[in-house]
NUNU-491876 format. One record per residue (C-alpha): residue in three letters; x, y, z; residue number from 0. Coordinates in pm, 1 decimal. Layout:
+------+----------+----------+----------+-----+
! rest !       c1 !       c2 !       c3 !  nr !
+------+----------+----------+----------+-----+
!  ALA !        X !        Y !        Z ! NUM !
...
+------+----------+----------+----------+-----+
END
This chain:
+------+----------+----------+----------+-----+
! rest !       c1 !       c2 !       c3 !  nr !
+------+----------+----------+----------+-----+
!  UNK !   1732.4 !   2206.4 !   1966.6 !   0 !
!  UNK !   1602.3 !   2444.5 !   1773.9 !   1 !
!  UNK !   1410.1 !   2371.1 !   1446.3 !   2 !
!  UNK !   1517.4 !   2433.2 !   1120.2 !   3 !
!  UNK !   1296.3 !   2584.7 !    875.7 !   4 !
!  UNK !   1337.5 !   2676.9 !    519.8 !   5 !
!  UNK !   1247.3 !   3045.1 !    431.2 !   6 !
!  UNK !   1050.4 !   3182.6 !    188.0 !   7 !
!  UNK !   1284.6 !   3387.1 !    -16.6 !   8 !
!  UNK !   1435.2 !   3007.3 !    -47.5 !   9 !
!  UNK !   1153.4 !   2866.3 !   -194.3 !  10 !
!  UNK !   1090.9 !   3202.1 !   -419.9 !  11 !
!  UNK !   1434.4 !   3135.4 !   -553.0 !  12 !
!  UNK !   1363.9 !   2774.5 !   -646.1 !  13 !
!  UNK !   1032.4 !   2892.4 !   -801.2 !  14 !
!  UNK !   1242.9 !   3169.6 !  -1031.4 !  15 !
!  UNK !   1500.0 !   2997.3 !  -1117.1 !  16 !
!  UNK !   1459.7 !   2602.7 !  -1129.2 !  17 !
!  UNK !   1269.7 !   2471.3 !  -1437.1 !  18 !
!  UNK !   1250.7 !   2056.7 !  -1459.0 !  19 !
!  UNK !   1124.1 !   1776.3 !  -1278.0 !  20 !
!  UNK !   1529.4 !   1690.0 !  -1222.9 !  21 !
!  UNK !   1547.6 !   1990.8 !  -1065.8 !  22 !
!  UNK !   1267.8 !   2022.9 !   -818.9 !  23 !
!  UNK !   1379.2 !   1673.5 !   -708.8 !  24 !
!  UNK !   1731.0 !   1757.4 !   -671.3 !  25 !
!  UNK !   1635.3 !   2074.1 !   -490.9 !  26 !
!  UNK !   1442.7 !   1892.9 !   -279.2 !  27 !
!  UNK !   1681.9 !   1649.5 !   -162.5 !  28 !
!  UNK !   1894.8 !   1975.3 !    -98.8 !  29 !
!  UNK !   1648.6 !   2096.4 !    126.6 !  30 !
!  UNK !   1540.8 !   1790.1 !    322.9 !  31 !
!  UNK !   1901.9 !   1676.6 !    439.6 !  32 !
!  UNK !   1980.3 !   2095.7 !    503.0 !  33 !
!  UNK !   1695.8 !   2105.2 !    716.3 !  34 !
!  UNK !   1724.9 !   1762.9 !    908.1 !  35 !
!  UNK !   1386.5 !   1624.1 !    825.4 !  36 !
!  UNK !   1345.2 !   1274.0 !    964.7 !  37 !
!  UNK !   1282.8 !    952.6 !    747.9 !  38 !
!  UNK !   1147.1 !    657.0 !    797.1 !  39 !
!  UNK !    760.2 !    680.1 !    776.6 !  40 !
!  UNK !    772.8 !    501.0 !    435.6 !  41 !
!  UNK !   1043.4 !    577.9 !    249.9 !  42 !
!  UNK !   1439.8 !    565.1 !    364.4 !  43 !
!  UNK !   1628.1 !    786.5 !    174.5 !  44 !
!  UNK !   1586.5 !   1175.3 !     67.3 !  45 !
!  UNK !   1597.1 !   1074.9 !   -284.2 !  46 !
!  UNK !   1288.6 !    912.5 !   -266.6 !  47 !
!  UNK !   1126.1 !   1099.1 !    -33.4 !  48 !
!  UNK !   1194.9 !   1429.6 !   -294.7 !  49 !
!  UNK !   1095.6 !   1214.5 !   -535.8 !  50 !
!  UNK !    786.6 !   1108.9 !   -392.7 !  51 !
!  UNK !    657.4 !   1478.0 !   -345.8 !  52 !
!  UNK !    743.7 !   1605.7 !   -673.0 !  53 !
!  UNK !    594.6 !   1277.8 !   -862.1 !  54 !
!  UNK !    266.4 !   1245.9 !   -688.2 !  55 !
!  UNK !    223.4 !   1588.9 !   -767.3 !  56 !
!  UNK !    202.8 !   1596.9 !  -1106.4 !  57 !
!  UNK !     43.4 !   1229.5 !  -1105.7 !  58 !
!  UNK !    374.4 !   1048.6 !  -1241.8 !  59 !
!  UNK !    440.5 !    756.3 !  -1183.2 !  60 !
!  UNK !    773.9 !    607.3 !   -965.4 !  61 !
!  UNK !    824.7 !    407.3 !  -1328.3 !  62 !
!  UNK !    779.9 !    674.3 !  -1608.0 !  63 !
!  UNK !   1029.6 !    740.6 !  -1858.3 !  64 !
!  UNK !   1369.3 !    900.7 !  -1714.5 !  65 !
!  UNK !   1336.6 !   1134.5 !  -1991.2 !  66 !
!  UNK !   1025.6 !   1285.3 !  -1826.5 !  67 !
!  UNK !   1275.6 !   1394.1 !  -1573.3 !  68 !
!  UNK !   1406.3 !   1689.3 !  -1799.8 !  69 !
!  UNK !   1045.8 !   1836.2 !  -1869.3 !  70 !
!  UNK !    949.1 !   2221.4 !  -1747.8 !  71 !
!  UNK !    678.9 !   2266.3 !  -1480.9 !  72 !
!  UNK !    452.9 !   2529.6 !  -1507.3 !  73 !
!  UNK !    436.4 !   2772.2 !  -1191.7 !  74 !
!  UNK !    152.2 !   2614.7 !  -1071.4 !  75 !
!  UNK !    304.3 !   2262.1 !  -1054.3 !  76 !
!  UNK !    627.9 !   2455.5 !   -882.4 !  77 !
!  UNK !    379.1 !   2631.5 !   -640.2 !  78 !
!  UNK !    245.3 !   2359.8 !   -550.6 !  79 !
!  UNK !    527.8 !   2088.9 !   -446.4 !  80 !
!  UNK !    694.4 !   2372.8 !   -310.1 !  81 !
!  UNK !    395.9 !   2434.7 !    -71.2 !  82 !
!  UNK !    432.7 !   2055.6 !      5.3 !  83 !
!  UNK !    779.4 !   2088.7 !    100.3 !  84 !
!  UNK !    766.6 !   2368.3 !    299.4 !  85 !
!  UNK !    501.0 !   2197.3 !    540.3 !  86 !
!  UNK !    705.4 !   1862.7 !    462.3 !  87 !
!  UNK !    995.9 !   2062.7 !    654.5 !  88 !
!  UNK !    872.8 !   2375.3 !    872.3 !  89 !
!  UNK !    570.4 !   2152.1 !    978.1 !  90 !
!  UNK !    725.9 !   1816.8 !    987.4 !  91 !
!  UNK !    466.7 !   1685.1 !    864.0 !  92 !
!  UNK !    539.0 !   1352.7 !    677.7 !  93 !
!  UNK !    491.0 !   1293.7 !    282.7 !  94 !
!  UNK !    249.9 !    995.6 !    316.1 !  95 !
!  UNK !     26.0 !   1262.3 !    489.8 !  96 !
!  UNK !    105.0 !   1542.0 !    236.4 !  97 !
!  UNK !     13.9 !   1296.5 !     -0.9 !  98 !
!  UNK !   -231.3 !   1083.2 !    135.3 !  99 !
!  UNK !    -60.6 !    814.1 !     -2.7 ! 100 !
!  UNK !    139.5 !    530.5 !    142.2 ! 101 !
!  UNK !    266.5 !    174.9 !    -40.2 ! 102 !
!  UNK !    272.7 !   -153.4 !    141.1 ! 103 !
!  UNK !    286.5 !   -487.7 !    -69.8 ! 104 !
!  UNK !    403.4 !   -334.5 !   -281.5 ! 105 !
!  UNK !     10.6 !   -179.9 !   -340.2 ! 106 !
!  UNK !   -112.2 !    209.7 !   -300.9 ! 107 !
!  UNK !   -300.2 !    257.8 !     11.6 ! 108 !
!  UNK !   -507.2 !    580.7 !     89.1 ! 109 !
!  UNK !   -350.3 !    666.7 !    496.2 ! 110 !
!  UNK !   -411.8 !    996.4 !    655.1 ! 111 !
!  UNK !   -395.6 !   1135.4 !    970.4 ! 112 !
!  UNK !   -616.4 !    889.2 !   1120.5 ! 113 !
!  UNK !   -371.8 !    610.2 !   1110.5 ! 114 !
!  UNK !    -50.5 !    499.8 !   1124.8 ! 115 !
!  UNK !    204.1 !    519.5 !    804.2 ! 116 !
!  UNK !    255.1 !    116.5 !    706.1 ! 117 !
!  UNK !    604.2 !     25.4 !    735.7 ! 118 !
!  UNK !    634.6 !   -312.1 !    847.2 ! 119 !
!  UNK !    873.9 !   -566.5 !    716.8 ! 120 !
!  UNK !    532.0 !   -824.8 !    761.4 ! 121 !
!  UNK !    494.7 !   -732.9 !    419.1 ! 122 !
!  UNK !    775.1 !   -988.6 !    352.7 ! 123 !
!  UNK !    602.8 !  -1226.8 !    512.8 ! 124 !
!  UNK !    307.5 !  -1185.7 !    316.0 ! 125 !
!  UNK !    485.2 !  -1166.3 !    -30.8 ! 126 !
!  UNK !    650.4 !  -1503.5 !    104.2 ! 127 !
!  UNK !    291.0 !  -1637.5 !    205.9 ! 128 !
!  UNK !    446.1 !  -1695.3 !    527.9 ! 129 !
!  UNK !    662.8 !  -1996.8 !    443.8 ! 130 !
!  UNK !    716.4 !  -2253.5 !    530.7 ! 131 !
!  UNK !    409.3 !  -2277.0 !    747.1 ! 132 !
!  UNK !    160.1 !  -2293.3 !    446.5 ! 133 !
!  UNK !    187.9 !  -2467.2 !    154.7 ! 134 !
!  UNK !    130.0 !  -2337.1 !   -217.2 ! 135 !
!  UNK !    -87.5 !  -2383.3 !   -477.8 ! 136 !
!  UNK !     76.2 !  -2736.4 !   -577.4 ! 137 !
!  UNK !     76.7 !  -2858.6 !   -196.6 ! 138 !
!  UNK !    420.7 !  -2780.3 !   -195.9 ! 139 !
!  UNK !    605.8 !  -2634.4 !    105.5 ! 140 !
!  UNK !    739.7 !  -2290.3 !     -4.0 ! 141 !
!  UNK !   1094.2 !  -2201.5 !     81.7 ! 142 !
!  UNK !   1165.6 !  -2123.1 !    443.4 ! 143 !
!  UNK !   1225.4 !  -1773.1 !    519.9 ! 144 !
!  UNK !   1399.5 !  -1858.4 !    882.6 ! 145 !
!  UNK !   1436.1 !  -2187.3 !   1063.4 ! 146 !
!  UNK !   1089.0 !  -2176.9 !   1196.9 ! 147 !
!  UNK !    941.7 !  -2519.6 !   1324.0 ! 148 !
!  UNK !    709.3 !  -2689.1 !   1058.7 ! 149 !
!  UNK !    379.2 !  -2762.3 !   1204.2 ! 150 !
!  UNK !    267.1 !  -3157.5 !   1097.6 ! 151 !
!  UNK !     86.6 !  -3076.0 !    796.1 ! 152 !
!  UNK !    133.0 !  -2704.5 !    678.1 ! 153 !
!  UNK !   -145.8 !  -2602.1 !    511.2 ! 154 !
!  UNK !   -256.8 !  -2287.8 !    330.0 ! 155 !
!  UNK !   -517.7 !  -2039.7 !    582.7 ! 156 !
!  UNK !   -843.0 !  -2057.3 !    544.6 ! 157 !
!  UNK !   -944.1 !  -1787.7 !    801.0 ! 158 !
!  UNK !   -724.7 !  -1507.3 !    864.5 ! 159 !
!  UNK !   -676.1 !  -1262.7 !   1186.5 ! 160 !
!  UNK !   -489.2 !   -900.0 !   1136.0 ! 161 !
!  UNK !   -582.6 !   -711.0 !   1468.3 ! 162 !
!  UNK !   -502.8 !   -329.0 !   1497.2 ! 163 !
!  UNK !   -561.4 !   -313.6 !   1091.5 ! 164 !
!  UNK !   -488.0 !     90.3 !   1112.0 ! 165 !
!  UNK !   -583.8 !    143.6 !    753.2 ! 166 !
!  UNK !   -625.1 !   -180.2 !    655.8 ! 167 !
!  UNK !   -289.3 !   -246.8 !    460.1 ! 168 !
!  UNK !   -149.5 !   -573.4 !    617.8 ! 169 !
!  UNK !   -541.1 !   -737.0 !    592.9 ! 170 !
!  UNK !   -557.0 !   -626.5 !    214.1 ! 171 !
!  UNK !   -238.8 !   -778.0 !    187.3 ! 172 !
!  UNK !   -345.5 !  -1082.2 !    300.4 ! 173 !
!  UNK !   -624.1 !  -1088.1 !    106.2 ! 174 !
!  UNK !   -414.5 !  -1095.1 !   -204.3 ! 175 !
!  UNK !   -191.4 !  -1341.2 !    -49.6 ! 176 !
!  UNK !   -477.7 !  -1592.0 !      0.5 ! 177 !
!  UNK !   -744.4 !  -1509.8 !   -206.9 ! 178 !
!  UNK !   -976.8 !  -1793.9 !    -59.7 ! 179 !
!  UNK !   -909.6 !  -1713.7 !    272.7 ! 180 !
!  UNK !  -1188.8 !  -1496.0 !    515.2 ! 181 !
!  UNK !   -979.3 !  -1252.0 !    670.5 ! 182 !
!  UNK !  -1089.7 !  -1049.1 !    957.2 ! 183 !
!  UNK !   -957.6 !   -726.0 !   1039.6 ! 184 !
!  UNK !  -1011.0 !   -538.0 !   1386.7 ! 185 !
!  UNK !   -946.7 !   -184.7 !   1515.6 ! 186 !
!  UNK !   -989.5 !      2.6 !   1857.2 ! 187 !
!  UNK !  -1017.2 !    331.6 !   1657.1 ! 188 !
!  UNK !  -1348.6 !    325.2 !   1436.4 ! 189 !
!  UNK !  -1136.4 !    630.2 !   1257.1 ! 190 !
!  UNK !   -890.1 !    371.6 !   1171.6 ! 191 !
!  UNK !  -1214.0 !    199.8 !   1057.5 ! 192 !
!  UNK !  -1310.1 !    427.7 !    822.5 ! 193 !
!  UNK !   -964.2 !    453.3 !    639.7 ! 194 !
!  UNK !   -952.7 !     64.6 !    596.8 ! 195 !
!  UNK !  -1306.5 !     74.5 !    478.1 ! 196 !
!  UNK !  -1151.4 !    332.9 !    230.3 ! 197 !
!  UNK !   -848.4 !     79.7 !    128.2 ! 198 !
!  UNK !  -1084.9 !   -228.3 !    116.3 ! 199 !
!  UNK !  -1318.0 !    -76.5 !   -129.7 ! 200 !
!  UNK !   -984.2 !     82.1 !   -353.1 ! 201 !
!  UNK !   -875.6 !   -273.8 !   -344.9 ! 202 !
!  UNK !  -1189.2 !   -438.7 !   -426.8 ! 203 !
!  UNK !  -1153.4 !   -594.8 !    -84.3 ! 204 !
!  UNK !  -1476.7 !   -530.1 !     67.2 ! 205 !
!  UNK !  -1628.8 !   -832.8 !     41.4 ! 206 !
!  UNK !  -1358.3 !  -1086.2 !    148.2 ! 207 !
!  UNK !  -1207.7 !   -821.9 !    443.0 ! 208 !
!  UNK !  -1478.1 !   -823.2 !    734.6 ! 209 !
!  UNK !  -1360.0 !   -525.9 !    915.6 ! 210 !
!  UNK !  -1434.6 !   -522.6 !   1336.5 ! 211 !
!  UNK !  -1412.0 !   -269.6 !   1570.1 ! 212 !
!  UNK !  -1283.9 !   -407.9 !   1880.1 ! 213 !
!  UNK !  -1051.6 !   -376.1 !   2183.6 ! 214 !
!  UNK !   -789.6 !   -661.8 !   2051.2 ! 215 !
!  UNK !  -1024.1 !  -1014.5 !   2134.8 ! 216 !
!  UNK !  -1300.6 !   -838.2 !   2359.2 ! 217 !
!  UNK !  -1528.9 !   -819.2 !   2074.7 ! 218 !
!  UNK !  -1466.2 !  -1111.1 !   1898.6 ! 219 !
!  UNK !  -1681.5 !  -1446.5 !   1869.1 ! 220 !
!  UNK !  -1538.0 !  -1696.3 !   2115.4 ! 221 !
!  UNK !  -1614.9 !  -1934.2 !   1828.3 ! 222 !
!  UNK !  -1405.7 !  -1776.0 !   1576.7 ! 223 !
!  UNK !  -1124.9 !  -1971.7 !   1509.1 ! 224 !
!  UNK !   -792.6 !  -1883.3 !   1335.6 ! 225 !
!  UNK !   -549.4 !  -2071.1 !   1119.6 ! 226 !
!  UNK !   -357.4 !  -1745.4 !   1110.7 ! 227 !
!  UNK !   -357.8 !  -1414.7 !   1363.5 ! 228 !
!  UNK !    -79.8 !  -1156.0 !   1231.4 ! 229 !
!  UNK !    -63.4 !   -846.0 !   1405.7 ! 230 !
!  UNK !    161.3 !   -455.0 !   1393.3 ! 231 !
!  UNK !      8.1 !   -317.3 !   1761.4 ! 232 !
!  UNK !    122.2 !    -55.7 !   1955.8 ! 233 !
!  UNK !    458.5 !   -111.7 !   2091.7 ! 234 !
!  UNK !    653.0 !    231.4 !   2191.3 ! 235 !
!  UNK !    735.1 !    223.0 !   2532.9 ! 236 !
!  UNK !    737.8 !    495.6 !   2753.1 ! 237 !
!  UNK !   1123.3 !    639.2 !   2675.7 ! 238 !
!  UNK !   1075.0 !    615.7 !   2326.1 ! 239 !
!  UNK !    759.6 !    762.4 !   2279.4 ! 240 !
!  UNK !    938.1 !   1052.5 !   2477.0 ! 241 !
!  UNK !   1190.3 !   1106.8 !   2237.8 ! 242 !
!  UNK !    995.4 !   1046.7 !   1919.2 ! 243 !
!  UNK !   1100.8 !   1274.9 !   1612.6 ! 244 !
!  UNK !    823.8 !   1535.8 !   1513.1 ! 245 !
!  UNK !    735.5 !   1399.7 !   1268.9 ! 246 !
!  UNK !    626.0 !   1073.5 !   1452.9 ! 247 !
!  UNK !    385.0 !   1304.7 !   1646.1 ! 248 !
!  UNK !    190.2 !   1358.4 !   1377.1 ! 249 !
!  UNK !     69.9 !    938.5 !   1385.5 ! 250 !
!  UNK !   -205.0 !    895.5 !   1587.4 ! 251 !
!  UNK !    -57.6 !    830.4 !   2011.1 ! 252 !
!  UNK !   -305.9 !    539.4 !   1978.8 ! 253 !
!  UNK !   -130.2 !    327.6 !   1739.5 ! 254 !
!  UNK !    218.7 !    394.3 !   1889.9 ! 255 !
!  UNK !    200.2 !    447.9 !   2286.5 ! 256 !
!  UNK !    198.0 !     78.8 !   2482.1 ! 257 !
!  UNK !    265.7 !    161.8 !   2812.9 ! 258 !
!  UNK !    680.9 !    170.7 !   3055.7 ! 259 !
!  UNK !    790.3 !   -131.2 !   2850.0 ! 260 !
!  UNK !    595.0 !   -149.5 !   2519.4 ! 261 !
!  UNK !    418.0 !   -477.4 !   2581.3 ! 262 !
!  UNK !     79.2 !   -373.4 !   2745.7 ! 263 !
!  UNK !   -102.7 !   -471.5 !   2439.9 ! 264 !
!  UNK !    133.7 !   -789.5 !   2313.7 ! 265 !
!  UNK !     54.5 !   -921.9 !   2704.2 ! 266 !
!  UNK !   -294.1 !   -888.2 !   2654.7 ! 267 !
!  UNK !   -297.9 !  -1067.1 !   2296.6 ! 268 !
!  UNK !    -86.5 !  -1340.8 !   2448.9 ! 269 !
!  UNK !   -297.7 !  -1414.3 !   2702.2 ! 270 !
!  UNK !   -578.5 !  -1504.7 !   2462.0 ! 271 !
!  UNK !   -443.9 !  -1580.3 !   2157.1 ! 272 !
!  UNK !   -466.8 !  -1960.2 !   2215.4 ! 273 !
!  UNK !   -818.1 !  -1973.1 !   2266.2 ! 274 !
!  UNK !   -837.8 !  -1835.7 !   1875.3 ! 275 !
!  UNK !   -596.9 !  -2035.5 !   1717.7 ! 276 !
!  UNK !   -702.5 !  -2341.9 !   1530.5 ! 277 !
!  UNK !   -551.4 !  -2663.9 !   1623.4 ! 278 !
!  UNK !   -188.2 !  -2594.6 !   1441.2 ! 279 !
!  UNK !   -246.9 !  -2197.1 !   1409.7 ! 280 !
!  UNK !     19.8 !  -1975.5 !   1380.4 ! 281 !
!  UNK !     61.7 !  -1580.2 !   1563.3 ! 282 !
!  UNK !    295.9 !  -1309.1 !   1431.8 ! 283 !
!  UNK !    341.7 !  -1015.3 !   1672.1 ! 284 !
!  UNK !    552.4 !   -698.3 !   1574.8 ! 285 !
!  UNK !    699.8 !   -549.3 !   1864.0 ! 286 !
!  UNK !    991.3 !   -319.7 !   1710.7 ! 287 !
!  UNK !   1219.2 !   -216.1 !   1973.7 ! 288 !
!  UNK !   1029.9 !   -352.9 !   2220.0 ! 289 !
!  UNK !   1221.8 !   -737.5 !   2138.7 ! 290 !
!  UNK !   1457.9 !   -663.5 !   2445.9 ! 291 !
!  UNK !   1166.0 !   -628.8 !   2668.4 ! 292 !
!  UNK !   1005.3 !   -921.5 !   2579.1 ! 293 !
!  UNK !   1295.8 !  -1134.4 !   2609.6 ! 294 !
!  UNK !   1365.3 !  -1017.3 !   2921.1 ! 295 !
!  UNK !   1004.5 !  -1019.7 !   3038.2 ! 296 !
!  UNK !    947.0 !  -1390.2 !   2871.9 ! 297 !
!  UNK !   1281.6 !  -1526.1 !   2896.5 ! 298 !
!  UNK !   1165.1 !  -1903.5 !   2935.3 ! 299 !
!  UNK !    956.1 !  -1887.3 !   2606.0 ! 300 !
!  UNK !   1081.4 !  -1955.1 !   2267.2 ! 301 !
!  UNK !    999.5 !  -1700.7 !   2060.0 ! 302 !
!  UNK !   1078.0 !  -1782.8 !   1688.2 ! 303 !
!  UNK !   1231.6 !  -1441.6 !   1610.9 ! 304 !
!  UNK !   1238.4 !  -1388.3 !   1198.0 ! 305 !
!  UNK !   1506.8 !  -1250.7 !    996.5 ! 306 !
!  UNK !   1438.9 !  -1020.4 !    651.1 ! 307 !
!  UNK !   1601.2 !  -1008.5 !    327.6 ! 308 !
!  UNK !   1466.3 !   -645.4 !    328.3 ! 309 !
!  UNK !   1577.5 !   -511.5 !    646.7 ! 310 !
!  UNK !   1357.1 !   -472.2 !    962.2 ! 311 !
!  UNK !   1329.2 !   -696.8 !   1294.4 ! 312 !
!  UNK !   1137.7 !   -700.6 !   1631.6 ! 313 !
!  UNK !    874.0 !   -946.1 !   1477.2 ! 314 !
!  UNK !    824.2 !  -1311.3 !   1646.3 ! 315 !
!  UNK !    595.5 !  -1626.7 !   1568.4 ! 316 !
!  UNK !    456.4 !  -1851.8 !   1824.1 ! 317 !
!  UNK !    257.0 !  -2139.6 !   1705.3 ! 318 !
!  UNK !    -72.3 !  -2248.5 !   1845.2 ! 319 !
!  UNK !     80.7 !  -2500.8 !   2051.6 ! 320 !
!  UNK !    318.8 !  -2277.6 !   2168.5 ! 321 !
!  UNK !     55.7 !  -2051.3 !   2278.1 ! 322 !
!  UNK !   -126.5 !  -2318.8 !   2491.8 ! 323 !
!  UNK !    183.7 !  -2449.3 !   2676.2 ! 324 !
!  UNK !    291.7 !  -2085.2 !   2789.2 ! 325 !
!  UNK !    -75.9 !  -1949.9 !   2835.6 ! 326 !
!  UNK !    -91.0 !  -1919.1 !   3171.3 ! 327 !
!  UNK !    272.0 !  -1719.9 !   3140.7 ! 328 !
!  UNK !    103.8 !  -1478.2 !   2952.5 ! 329 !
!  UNK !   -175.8 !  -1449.7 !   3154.7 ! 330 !
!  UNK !     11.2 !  -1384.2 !   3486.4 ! 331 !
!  UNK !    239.9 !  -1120.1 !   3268.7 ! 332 !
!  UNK !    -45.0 !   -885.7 !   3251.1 ! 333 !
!  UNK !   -111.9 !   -877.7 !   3682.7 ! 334 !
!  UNK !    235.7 !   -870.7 !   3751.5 ! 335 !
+------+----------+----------+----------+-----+
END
């Protein structure tokens, strides 16, 4: 199908004629749904994707005064979202990019091309602090987010696992979650590297986020131990990485592509991850819509699948133990 593109005497008009922030926002809501640009790479709806663009231009913030909306821009402020959303729609190229900006937690994060657009619904888990495996700051056990098993004596981590960081969000995150914890983050992709190295300084971060570049566990101490391994890897499989919208294509293939099924990655983390989990340690694996593979693939394991009050699935939890009994499992998975 051919793509649509909006022309320039379009964008001249809006640049004559339109005069507010209210405007420019409407007009680009207008111009996104006309011109079938795809959402979600961070935001869900073309009101705050139009929003987004003409905002972060003129350095607004999402909570400024609604009155705002009804100041005039001057031409250069038009000239310039209006060059954003003509590469936003005849370029497909998505606004965290345009922007360089992406929120996760809640928290800004510097993302570029380099790395993929955060997205994931682990941010619940975080804000929850992964309930009710840890406890809080009184020693009591949080609210339960799903009917996961409660491990003996829940405790809060002291040493913290986020492999395939990308730009660092989820390890941040975490870092805020558990501000006494050591969390380690680790990346295939030294580019990917070098943007969480960016987020971890923004965030004052640096010095509690040890970031890693390695090839899932290939690189990392066999003594390392972790009370907590959370992980977003790769996990498009083969059909859906064929029919990925453009503006998908502009993410790195790295962070996305996982082989016919989506699980060439999750296999190899499964494998291992019970020689890095502490005694009553706790994995969380995103794998999207890659959950009907591994059911099918692992259909004698209990995964604890986890439900969101924000929307999103595809994410299971396995506890240490867990991880040990069905080892060898995993292990064969990857030669069969």
């Amino acid at each position: 199908m051919e793509r649509l593109t909006i022309s320039p005497e379009s964008l001249n008009e809006a640049a004559e004629h339109l005069t507010t922030i209210r405007d420019f926002i409407r007009f680009g809501v207008t111009a996104l749904r006309q011109h079938d640009a795809h959402l979600g790479q961070g935001t869900e709806d073309f009101f705050a994707e139009s929003s987004a663009l003409v905002l972060q231009t003129l350095s607004l913030e999402w909570s400024a005064d609604a009155e705002i909306l009804d100041a005039k821009l001057l031409p250069s402020e038009k000239a310039e979202f209006l060059s954003l959303l003509e590469k936003r729609i005849n370029e497909r190229v998505p606004t965290s990019y345009l922007l360089n900006l992406a929120y996760f937690f809640n928290k800004p994060f510097y993302v570029d091309e380099r790395v993929l657009i955060p997205r994931s619904p682990i941010a619940e888990l975080i804000e929850q602090r992964f309930a009710p495996y840890c406890r809080d700051e009184s020693g009591q056990i949080r609210e339960a987010l799903n009917n996961l098993p409660l491990c003996d004596e829940p405790k809060t981590p002291q040493r913290i696992l986020d492999m395939c960081t990308g730009s660092g969000c989820i390890a941040i995150a975490l870092a805020y979650a558990f501000p006494d914890a050591e969390v380690d983050a680790t990346d295939i992709s030294r580019e990917a590297l070098e943007v969480a190295a960016i987020n971890a300084e923004h965030h004052s971060k640096q010095y509690q986020v040890a970031l890693m570049e390695s090839d899932l566990f290939a690189k990392i101490p066999a003594e390392n131990q972790y009370d907590l391994i959370v992980t977003n890897p790769p996990y498009v499989d083969a059909e859906d990485m064929a029919d990925l919208p453009e503006e998908f294509l502009h993410e790195p293939e790295l962070a996305l592509a996982a082989g016919q099924d989506g699980l060439d990655l999750v296999r190899k983390m499964l494998a291992q991850a019970a020689d890095y989990l502490t005694e009553d340690g706790l994995i969380v694996i995103e794998v999207g819509n890659s959950e009907w593979a591994m059911r099918q693939n692992f259909n004698t394991v209990d995964f604890h699948w986890l439900t969101f009050q924000k929307g999103g699935s595809g994410i299971f939890a396995l506890t240490a133990a867990e991880c040990r009994k069905h080892q060898k499992l995993f292990q064969d998975s990857i030669h069969a």
